[in-house]
C-alpha positions in Angstrom: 77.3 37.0 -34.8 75.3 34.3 -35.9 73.7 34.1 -39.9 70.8 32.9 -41.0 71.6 29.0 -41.3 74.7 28.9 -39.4 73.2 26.3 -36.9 72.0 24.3 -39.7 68.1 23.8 -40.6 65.4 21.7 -38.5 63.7 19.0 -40.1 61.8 16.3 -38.2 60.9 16.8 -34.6 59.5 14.1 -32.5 58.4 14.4 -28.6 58.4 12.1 -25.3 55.8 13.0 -22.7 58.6 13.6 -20.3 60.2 16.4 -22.1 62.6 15.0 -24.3 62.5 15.9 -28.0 65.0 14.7 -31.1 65.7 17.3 -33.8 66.9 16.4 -37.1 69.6 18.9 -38.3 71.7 19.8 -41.0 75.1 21.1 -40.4 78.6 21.9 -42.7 79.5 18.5 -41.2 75.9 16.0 -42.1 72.7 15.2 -39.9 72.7 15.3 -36.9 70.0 14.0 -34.5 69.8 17.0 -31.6 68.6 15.7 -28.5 67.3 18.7 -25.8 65.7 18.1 -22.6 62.9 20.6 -21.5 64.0 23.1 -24.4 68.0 22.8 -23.4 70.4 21.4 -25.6 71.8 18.3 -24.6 74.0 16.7 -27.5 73.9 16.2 -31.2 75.1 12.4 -32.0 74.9 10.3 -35.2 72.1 8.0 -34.6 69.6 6.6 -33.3 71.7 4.2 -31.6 73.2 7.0 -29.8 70.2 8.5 -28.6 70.0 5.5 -25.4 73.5 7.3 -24.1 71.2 10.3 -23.4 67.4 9.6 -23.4 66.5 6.6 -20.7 65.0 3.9 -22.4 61.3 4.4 -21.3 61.4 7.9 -22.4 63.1 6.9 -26.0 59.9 4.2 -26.4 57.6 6.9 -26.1 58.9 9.2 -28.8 56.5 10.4 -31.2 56.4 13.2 -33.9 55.7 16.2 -32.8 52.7 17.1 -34.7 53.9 21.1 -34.5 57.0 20.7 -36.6 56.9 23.6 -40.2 57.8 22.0 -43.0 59.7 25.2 -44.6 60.0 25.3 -49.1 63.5 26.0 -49.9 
């Protein structure tokens, strides 16, 4: 079973009109930038480089923050 924190913590979240959103996460192994599509995971890479071998290039020119994101205190 999962613990609190196992999947590592969300930080900045930013938004493309067509569904796409980048997530930037902690894990036991560094940040990672999590892409998902509609709400389903589709990879965690490196950076931002790495995010035109999933998100086509209109959609990446159109990311913005998403406005929504918590800020959580430690």
């Amino acid at each position: 079973m999962a613990g609190p924190g196992q999947y590592g913590q969300v930080g900045d979240r930013y938004r493309t009109p067509g569904g796409w959103t980048v997530e930037v996460v902690q894990l036991a192994a560094g940040d990672r930038l999590r892409i998902r599509h509609h709400g389903f995971y589709v990879a965690d890479v490196l950076s931002v480089d790495d995010l035109g071998r999933w998100i086509p290039a209109a959609e990446l020119a159109q990311l913005e923050r998403d406005p929504d994101t918590l800020i959580l205190a430690p």
